[in-house]
VEXDRENDREN-966417 format. One line per field, with one value per residue (C-alpha): residue number from 1; residue in three letters; x, y, z. Coordinates in nm, 4 decimals, always signed. Last residue first. Layout:
N
k	c(NUM;...)
r	c(Ala;...)
px	c(X;...)
py	c(Y;...)
pz	c(Z;...)
***
This chain:
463
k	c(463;462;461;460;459;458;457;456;455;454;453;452;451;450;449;448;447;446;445;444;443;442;441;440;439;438;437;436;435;434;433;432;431;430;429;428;427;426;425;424;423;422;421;420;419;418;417;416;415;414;413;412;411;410;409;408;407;406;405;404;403;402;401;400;399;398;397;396;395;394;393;392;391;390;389;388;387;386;385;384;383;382;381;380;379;378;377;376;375;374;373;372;371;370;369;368;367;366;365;364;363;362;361;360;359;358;357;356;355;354;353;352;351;350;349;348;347;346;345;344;343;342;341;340;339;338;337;336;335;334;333;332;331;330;329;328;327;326;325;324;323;322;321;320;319;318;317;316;315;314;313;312;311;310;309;308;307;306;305;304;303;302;301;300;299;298;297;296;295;294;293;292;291;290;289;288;287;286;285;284;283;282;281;280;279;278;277;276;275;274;273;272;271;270;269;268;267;266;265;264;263;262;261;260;259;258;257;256;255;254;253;252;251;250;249;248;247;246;245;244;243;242;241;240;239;238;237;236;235;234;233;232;231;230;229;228;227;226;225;224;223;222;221;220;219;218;217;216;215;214;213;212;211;210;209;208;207;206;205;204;203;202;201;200;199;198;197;196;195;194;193;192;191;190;189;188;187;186;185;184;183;182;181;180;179;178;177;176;175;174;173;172;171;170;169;168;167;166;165;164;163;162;161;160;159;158;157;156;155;154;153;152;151;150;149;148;147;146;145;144;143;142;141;140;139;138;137;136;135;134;133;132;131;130;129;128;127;126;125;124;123;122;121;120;119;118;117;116;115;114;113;112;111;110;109;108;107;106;105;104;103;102;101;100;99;98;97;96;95;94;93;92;91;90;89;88;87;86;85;84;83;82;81;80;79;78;77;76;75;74;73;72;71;70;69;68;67;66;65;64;63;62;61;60;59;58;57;56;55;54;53;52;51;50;49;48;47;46;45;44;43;42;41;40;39;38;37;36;35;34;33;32;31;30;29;28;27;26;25;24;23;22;21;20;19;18;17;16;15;14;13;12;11;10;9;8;7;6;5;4;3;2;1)
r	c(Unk;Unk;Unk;Unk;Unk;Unk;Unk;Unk;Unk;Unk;Unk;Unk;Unk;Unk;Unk;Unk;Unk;Unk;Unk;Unk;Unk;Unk;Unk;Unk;Unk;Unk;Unk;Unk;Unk;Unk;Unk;Unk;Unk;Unk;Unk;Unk;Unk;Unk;Unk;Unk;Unk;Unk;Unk;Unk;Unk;Unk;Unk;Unk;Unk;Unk;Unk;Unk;Unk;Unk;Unk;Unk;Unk;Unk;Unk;Unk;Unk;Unk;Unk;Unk;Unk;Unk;Unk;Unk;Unk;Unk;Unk;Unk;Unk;Unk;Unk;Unk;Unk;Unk;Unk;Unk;Unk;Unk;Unk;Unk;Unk;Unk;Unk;Unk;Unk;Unk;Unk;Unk;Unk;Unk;Unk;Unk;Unk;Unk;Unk;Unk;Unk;Unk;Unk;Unk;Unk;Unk;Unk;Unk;Unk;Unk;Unk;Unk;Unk;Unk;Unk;Unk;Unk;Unk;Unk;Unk;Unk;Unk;Unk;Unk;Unk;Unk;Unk;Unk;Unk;Unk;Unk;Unk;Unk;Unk;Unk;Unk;Unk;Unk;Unk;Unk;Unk;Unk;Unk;Unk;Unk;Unk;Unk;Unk;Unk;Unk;Unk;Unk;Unk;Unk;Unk;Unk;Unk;Unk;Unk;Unk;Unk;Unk;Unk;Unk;Unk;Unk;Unk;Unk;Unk;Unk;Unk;Unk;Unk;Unk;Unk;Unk;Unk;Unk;Unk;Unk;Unk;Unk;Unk;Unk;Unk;Unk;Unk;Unk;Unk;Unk;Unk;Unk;Unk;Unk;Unk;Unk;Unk;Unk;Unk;Unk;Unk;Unk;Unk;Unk;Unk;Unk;Unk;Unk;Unk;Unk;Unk;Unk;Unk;Unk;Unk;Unk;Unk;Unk;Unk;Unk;Unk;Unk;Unk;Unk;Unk;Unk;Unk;Unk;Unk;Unk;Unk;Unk;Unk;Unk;Unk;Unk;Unk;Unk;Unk;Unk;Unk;Unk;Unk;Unk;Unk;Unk;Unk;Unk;Unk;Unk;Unk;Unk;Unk;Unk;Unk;Unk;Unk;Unk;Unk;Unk;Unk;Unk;Unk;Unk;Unk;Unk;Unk;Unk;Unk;Unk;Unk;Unk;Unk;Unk;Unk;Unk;Unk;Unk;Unk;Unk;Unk;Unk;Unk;Unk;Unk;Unk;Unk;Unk;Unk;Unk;Unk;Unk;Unk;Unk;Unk;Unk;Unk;Unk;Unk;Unk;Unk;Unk;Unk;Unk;Unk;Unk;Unk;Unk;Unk;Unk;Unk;Unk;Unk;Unk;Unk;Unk;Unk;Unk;Unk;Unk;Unk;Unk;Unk;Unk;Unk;Unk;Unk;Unk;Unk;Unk;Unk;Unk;Unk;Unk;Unk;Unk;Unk;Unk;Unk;Unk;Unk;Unk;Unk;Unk;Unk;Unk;Unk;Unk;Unk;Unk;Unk;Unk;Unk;Unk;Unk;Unk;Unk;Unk;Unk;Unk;Unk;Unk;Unk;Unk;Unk;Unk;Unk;Unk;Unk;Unk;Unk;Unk;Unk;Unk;Unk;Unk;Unk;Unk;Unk;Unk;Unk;Unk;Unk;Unk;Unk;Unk;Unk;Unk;Unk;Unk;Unk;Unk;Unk;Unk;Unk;Unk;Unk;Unk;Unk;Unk;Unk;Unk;Unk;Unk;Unk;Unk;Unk;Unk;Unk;Unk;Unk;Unk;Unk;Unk;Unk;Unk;Unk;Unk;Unk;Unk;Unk;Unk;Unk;Unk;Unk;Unk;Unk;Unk;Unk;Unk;Unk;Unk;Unk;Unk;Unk;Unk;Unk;Unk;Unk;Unk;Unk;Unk;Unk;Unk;Unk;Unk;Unk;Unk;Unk;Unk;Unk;Unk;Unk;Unk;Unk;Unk;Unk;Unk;Unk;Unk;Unk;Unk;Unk)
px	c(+1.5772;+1.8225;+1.9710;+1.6566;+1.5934;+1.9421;+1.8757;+1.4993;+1.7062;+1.4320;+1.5230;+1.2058;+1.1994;+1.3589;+1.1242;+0.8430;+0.9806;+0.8960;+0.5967;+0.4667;+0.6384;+0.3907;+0.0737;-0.0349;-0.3515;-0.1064;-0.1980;-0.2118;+0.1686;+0.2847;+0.1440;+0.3495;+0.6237;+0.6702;+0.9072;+0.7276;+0.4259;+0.3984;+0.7846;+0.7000;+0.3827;+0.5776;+0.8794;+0.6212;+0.4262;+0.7743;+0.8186;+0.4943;+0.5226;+0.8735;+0.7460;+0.4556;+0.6367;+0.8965;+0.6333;+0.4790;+0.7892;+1.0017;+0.8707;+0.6089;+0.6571;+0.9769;+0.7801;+0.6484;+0.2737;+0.0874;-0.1835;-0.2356;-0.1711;+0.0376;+0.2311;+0.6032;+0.4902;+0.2840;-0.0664;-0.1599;-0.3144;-0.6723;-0.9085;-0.8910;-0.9480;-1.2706;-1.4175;-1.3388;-1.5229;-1.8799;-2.0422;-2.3568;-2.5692;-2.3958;-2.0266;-1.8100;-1.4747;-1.5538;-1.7335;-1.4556;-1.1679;-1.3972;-1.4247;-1.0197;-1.0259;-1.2396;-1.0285;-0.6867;-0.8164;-0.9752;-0.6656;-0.3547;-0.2199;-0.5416;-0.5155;-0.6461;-0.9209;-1.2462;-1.2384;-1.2688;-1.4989;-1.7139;-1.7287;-1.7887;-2.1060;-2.2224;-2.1640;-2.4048;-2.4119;-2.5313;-2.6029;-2.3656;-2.4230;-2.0448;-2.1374;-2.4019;-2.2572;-1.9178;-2.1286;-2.3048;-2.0830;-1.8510;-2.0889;-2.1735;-1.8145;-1.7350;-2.0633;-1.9023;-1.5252;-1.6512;-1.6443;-1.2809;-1.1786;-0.8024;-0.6989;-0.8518;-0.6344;-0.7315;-0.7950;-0.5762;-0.7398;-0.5202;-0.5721;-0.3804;-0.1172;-0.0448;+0.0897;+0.2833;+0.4537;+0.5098;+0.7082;+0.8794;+1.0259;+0.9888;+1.3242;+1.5157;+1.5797;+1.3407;+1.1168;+1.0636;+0.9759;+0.7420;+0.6126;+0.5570;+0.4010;+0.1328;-0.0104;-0.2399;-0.3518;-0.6486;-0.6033;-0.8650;-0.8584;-0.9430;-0.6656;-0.4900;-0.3049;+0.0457;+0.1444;+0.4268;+0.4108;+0.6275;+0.5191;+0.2114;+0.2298;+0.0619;-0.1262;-0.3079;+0.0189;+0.0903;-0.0491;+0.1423;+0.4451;+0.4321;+0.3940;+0.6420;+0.8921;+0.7281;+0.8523;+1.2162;+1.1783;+1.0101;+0.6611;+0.6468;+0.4925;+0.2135;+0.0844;-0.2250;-0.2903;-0.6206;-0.7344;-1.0864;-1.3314;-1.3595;-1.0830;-0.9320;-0.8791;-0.6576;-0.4790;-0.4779;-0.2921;-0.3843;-0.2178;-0.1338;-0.0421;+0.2476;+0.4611;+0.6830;+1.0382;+0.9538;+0.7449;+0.5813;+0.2098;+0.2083;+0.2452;+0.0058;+0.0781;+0.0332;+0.0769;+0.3504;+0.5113;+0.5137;+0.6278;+0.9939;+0.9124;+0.7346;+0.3764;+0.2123;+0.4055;+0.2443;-0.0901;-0.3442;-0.6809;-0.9669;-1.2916;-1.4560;-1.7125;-2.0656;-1.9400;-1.7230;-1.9566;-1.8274;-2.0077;-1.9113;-1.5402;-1.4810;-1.6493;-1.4036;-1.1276;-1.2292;-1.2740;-0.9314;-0.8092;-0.9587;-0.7470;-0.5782;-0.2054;-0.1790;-0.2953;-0.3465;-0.5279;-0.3844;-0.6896;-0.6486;-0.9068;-1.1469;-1.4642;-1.7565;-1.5663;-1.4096;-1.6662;-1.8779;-1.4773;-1.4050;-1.7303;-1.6673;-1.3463;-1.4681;-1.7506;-1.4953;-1.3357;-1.6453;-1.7341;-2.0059;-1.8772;-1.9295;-1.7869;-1.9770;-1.7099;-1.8085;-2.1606;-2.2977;-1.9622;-2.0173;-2.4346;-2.2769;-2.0137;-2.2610;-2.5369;-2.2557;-2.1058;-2.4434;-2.5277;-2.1676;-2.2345;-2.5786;-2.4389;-2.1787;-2.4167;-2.6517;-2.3752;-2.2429;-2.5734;-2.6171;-2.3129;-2.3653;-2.7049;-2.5411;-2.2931;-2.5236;-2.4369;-2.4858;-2.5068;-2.7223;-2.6500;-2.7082;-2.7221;-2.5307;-2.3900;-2.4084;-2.4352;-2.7901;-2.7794;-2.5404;-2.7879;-3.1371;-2.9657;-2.8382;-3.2370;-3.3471;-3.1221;-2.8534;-2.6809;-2.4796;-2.4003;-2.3074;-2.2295;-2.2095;-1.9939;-1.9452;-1.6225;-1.5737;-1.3492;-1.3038;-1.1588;-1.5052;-1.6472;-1.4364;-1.4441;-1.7555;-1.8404;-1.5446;-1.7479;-2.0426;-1.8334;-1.7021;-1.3705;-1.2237;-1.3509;-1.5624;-1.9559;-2.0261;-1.8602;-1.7680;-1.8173;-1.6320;-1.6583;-1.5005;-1.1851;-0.8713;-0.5659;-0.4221;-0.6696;-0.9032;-0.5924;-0.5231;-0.9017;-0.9005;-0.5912;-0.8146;-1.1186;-0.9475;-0.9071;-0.8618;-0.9019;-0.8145;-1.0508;-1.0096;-1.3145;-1.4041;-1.6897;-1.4489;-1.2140;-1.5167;-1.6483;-1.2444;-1.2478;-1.6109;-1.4354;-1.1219;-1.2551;-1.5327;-1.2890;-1.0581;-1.2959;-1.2466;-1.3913;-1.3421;-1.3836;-1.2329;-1.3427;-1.1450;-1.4066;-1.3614;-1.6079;-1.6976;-2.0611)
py	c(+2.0730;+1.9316;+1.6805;+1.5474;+1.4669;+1.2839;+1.0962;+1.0314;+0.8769;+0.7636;+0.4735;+0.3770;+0.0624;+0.2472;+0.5165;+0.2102;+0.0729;+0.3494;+0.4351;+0.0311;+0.1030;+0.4206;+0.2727;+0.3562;+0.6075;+0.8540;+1.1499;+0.8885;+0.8031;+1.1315;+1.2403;+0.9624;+1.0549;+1.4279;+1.5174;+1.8687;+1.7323;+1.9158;+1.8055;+1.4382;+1.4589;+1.5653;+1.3452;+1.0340;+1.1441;+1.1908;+0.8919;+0.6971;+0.8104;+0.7277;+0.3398;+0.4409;+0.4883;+0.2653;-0.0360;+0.1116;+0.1496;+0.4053;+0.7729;+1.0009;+0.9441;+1.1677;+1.4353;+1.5610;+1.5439;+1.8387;+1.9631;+2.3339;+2.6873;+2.8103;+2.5165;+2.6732;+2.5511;+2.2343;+2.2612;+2.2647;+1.9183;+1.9442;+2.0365;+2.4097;+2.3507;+2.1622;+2.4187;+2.7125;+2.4478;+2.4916;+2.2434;+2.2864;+2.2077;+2.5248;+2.5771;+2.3665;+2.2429;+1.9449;+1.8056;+1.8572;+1.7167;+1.4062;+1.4433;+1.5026;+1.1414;+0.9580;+1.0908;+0.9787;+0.5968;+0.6363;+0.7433;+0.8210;+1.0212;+1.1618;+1.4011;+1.6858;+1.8358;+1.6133;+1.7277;+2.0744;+2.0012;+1.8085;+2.1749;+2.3766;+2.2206;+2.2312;+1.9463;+1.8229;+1.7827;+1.4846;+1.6631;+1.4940;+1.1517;+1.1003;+0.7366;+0.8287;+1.1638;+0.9853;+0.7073;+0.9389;+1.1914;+0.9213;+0.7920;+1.0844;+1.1296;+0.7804;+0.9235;+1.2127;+1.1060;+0.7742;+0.9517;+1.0727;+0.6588;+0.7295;+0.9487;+0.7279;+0.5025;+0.1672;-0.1608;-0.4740;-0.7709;-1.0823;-1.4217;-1.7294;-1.5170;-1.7171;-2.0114;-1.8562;-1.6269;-1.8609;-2.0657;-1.7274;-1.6832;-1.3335;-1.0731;-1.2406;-0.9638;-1.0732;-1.1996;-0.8774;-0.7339;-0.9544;-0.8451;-0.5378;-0.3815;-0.2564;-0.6141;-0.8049;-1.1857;-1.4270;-1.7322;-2.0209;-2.2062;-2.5652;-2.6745;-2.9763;-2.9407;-3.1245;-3.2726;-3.1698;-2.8129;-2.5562;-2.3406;-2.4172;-2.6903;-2.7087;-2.8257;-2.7902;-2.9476;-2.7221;-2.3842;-2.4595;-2.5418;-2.2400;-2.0323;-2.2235;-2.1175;-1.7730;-1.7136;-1.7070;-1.4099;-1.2250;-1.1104;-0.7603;-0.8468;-1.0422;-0.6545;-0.7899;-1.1728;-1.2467;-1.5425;-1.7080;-1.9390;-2.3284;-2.2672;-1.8621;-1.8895;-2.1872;-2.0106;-1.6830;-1.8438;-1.9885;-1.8677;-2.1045;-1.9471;-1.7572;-1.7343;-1.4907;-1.6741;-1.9400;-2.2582;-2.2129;-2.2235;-2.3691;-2.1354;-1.9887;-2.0394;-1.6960;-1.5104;-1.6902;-1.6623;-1.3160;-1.1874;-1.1935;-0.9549;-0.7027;-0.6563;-0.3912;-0.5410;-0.8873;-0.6762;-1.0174;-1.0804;-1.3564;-1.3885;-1.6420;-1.8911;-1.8612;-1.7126;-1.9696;-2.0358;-1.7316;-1.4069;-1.2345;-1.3898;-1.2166;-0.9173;-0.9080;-0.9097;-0.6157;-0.4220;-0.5254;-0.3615;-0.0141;+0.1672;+0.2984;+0.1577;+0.1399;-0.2079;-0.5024;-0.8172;-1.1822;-1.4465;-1.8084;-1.9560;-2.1858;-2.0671;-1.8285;-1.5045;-1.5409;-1.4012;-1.1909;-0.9964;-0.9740;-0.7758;-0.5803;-0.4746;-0.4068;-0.0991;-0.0181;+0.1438;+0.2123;+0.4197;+0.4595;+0.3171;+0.2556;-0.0941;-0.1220;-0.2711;-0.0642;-0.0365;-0.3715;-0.5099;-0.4356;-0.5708;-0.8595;-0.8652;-0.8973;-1.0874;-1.3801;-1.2940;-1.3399;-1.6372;-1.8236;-1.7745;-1.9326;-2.2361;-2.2030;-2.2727;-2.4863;-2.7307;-2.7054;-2.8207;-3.1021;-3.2199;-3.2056;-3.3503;-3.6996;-3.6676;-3.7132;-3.4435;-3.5009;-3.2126;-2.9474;-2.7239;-2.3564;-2.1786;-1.8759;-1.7643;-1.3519;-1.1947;-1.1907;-1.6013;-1.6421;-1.4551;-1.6311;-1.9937;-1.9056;-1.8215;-2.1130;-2.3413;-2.5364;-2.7787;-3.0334;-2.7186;-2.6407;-2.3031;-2.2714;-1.9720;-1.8706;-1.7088;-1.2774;-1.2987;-0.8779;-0.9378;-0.7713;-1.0571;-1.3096;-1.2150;-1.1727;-1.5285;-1.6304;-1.4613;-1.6904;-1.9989;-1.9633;-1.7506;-1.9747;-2.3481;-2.4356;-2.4303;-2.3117;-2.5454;-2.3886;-2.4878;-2.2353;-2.2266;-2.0875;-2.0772;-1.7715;-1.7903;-1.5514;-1.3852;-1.7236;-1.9378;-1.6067;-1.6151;-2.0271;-1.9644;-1.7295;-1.9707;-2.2611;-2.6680;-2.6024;-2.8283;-2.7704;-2.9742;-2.9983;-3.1076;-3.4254;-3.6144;-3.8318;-3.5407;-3.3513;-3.6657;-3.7650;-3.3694;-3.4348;-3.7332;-3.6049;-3.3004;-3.4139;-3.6879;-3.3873;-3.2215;-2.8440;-2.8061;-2.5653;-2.7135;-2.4919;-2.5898;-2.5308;-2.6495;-2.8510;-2.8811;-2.5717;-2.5197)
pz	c(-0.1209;-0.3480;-0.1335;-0.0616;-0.4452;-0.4475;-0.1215;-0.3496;-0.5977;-0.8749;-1.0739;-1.1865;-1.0078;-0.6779;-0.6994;-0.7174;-0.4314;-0.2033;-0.3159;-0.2545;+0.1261;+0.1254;-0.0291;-0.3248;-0.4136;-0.5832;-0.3246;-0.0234;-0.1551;-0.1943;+0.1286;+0.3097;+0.1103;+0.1743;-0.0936;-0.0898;-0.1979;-0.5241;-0.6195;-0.4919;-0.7221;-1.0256;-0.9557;-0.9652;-1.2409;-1.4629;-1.3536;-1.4346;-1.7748;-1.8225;-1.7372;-1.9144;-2.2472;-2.2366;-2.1751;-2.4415;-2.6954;-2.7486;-2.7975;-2.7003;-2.3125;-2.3637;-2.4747;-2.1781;-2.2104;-2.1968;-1.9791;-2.0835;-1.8871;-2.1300;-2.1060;-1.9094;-1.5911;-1.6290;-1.4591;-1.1390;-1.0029;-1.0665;-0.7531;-0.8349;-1.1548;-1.1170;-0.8387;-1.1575;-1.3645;-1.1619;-0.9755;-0.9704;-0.6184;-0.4373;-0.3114;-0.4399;-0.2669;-0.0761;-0.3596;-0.5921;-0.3706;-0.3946;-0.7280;-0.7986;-0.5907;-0.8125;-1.1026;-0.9701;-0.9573;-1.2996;-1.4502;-1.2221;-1.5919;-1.5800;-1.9155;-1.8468;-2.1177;-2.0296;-1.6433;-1.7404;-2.0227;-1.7542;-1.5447;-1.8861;-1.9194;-1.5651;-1.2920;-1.1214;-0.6747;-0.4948;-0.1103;+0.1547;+0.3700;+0.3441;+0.1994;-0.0073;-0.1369;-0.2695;-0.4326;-0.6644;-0.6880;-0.8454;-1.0701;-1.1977;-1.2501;-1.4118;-1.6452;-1.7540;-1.7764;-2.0428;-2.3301;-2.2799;-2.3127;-2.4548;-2.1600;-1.9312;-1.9887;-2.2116;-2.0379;-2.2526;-2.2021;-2.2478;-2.2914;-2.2301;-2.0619;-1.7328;-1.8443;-2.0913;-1.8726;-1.6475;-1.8419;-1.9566;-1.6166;-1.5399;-1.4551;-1.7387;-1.9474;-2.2298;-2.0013;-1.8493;-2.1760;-2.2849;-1.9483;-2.0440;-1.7083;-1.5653;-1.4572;-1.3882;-1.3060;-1.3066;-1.1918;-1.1048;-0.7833;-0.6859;-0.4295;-0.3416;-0.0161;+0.0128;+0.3372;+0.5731;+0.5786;+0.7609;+0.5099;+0.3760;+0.0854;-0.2848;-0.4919;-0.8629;-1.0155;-1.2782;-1.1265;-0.7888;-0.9359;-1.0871;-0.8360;-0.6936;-0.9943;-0.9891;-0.5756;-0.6683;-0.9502;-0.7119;-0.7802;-0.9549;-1.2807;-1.1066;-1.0754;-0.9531;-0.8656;-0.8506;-0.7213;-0.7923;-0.6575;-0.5384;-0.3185;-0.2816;+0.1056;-0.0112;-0.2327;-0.0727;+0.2261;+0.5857;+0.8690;+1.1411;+1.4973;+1.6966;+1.3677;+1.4666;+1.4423;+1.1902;+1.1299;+1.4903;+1.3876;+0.9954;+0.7408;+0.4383;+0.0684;-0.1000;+0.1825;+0.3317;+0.0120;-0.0638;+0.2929;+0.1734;-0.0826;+0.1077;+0.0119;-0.2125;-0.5142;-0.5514;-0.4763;-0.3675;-0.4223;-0.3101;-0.4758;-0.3044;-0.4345;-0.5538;-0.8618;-0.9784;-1.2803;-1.3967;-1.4204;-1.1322;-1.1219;-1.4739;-1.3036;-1.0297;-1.2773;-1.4147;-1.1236;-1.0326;-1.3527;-1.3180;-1.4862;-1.1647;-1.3007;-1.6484;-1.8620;-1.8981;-1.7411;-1.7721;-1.8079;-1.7494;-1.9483;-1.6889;-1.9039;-1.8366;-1.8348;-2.1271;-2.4238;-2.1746;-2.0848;-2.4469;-2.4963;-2.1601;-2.3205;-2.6355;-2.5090;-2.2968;-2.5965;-2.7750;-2.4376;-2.2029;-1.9225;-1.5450;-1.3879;-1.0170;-0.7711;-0.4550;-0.3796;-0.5839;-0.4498;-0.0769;-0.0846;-0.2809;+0.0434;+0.3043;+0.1578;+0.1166;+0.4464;+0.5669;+0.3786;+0.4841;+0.8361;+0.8212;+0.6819;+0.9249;+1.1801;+0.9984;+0.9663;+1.3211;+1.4309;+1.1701;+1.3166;+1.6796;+1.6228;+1.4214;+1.7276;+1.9756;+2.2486;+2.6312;+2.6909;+2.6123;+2.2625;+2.2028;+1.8934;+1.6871;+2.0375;+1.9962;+2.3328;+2.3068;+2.2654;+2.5142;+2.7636;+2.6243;+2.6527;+3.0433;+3.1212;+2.9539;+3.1656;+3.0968;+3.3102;+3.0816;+2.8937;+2.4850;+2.3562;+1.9748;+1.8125;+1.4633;+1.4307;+1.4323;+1.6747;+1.7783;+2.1078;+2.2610;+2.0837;+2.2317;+2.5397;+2.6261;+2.5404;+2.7151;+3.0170;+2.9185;+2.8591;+3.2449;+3.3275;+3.6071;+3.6279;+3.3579;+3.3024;+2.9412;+2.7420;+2.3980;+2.0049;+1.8326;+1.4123;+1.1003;+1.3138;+1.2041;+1.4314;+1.6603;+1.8223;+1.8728;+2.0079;+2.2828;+2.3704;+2.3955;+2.6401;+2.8506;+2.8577;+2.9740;+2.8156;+2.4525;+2.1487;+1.7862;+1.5048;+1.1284;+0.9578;+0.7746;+0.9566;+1.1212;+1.2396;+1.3784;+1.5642;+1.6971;+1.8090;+2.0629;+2.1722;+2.2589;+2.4230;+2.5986;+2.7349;+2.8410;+3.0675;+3.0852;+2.7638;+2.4729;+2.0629;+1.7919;+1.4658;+1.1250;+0.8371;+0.5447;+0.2679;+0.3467;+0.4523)
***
C-alpha cells in the first residue's frame, strides 16, 4: 500500500463521514467526503482515488446504483461498500459488479484499516502483474551488436546506483527503452516508472504536469491533479527530450532536484518526494548552454553520466534480429501468420539508412506484413514499404551532404530537416499524416518545423 493513500468516503450521514475521515487522517491517508451518489460520480471523473469506501443505503441513487456508475464511468479505484443492513444477497451483487470487499456497519477502525490495506494491496499486485506482463510485450531491448553490445554494458554498470543518468542520442533510437531498463534493474524496481515528452506537451502545460495543481487553482481546474513527481515516488522519472523544457520551468526543476520537494500549484505546503531522474535528449545540449537556451546548473546536475545510443545506421547487425522481433510482436497482437524474410529481403532492409531509426523500422515491418503475400517475405515487399528513394541517386539511399559537415548537433539537426521536408513533400504537406508517418504527434510536428526553421506558409505557398 502507499504510504499515503487518497480515499473517498460516501455517506449520507455526516457523523459517518467525519468520523470515518478523522480514522483515515490518523492513520496517514488523505480523505474527501461526499454525501450523494451523483456528486461522488462527478468527484470520481475528475480526480484520481486509490480507494472508495461507499454506504450502500442512501437516499436517491443507492451504493449499488453508484456502483454502476462508477464503472460504467470508467473509475478504475478500488471500491469497498459498507451497510448497517446487509444481507448476503446485497454482498454477492456489489461483489459481481466489482466491490473489492464488503464491510457491515458499525466499523472498528483497527478492521476498517486492515480492510483498506488489503484492498489496495491487491490493487497494487494487479497493476504490478499488469504492467510486467505490458513491458515483457512492449519494452523488450533486441541487439546483437558490438555497439549495443557497450551500451547495455554501461547500462549493468549504472543501473544499480542513484547516478543521475542523461540518455543520448537521435530520435526513435530507442531511448525510453533504455531508460526503462535502468529502472528494471535498480533497486527502484518495485516502484513506478513514470515518463514525460517535455516537447510533446504545450509549454504552458509543463508545469502542471510535472508538479500537479490543487482543485480551483486556475480557470479549468475542476479537481486536483497530481504530477509526475509525485506519481513517480519511490521509483523513477524520465524526462525525454529535457532539451526542450522551457527555459522558466528548469529553474524549478531545479529546485526540485536540489531540495527533494516541491509544491502543486495552488499549493500551500511543500511535498517531499523520493524520485530518481533519468533524462534524454536529441539534442547538444552543450550547445544549448552555450546560447543560453539550458541553464548550465542544470546541465550539470543532470549529466552525471551519459549513454550515447547509436542510429541504426551505425548498428546494421542489429536490423535482422529488431525485425524478427518485430514480426514477432506485430503477428501476436494482429493475430496474423509470423512471416521470414529471405536473404535478399534483410539486405533490403540492411542498405537504407533509417534516418527514423528503430522507431521508422518497426513501422516499414508493419507495412511489410501487410504487403507480402506468402510466409517469405521477399525484397520486392521490402521496397515497396521503404520510402522511395532520392531522385537523382541511381536508385540508392544517400545522404545529402549537408549532414556530412559541422558538428553533431549540426548534423542531425540538418538531418532531421531534410527528413522533415522529405516526408512533408511525400505527404503532400498533409500534417496529420506527416506526423503518424514520423511517429510524433501533430502539435510535437508542428514545433519541430518551427525548431528547424521550416516555413510550412512558405511550403503551402508552393503547392
Amino acid at each position: 500500500m502507499p504510504a499515503k493513500a487518497h480515499i473517498l468516503v460516501i455517506d449520507d450521514d455526516a457523523n459517518t463521514l467525519a468520523s470515518l475521515a478523522r480514522a483515515f487522517r490518523l492513520a496517514g491517508h488523505e480523505a474527501s467526503v461526499c454525501d450523494n451518489a451523483a456528486r461522488a460520480v462527478e468527484l470520481a471523473k475528475a480526480e484520481r482515488f486509490d480507494l472508495i469506501l461507499s454506504d450502500v443505503v442512501m437516499p436517491g441513487r443507492d451504493g449499488i446504483a453508484l456502483l454502476e456508475d462508477l464503472k460504467n464511468a470508467g473509475v478504475d479505484s478500488t471500491i469497498v461498500m459498507m451497510s448497517g443492513q446487509a444481507s448476503i444477497e446485497m454482498a454477492v451483487k456489489a461483489t459481481r459488479l466489482g466491490a473489492s470487499d464488503f464491510l457491515e456497519k458499525p466499523i472498528s477502525t483497527e478492521k476498517l484499516l486492515l480492510t483498506v490495506e488489503n484492498a489496495l494491496h491487491l490493487k497494487r499486485l494487479e497493476t504490478e502483474n499488469r504492467d510486467l506482463k505490458r513491458r515483457l510485450g512492449r519494452h523488450h531491448i533486441v541487439w546483437a551488436s558490438a555497439a549495443m553490445r557497450e551500451v547495455m554494458a554501461q547500462v549493468e554498470q549504472v543501473a544499480a546506483s542513484e547516478t543521475r543518468v542523461c540518455i543520448r542520442g537521435e530520435t526513435g533510437t530507442g531511448k525510453e527503452l533504455i531508460a526503462r531498463t535502468l529502472h528494471e534493474k535498480s533497486a527502484r524496481r518495485g516502484g513506478p516508472f513514470v515518463s514525460l515528452n517535455c516537447a510533446a506537451i504545450p509549454a504552458e502545460l509543463v508545469e502542471t504536469e510535472l508538479f500537479g495543481h490543487e482543485k480551483g487553482s486556475f480557470t479549468g481546474a475542476a479537481g486536483r491533479h497530481i504530477g509526475k513527481f509525485e506519481q513517480a515516488h519511490r521509483g523513477t522519472l524520465f524526462l525525454d527530450e529535457i532539451g526542450d523544457m522551457p527555459i522558466s520551468m528548469q529553474a524549478k526543476l531545479l529546485r526540485v532536484l536540489e531540495e527533494g520537494e516541491m509544491e502543486r500549484i495552488g499549493g500551500d505546503k511543500p511535498i517531499t518526494v523520493d524520485v530518481r531522474i533519468v533524462v534524454a535528449t536529441h539534442r547538444n545540449l552543450e550547445e544549448h548552454v552555450r546560447l543560453g537556451t539550458f541553464r548550465e546548473d542544470l546541465y550539470h546536475r543532470v549529466f552525471v553520466f551519459p549513454i550515447v545510443v547509436p542510429p541504426l545506421r551505425e548498428r546494421r547487425e542489429d536490423i535482422r534480429a529488431l525485425a524478427e522481433h518485430f514480426v514477432r510482436q506485430l503477428s501476436e497482437q494482429n493475430n496474423w501468420k509470423p512471416k521470414s524474410f529471405s536473404p535478399d529481403a534483410i539486405a533490403e532492409l540492411e542498405r537504407y539508412p533509417w534516418p527514423g531509426n528503430v522507431r521508422e523500422l518497426r513501422n516499414v515491418i508493419e507495412r511489410v506484413l501487410l504487403l507480402a503475400a506468402g510466409d517469405v517475405v521477399e525484397a520486392a515487399s521490402v521496397t515497396r514499404a521503404l520510402p522511395a528513394p532520392d531522385q537523382g541517386t541511381g536508385g540508392n539511399f544517400s545522404r545529402p551532404a549537408a549532414f556530412m559537415t559541422g558538428g553533431l548537433g549540426q548534423r542531425v539537426e540538418a538531418f532531421e530537416r531534410e527528413t522533415l521536408l522529405a516526408e512533408l513533400k511525400r505527404n503532400h504537406n498533409h500534417m496529420t499524416n506527416t506526423a503518424k508517418a514520423l511517429g510524433l504527434e501533430r502539435s510535437h510536428l508542428y514545433k519541430k518545423c518551427q525548431q528547424l526553421g521550416i516555413d510550412l506558409r512558405a511550403i503551402r505557398s508552393e503547392t
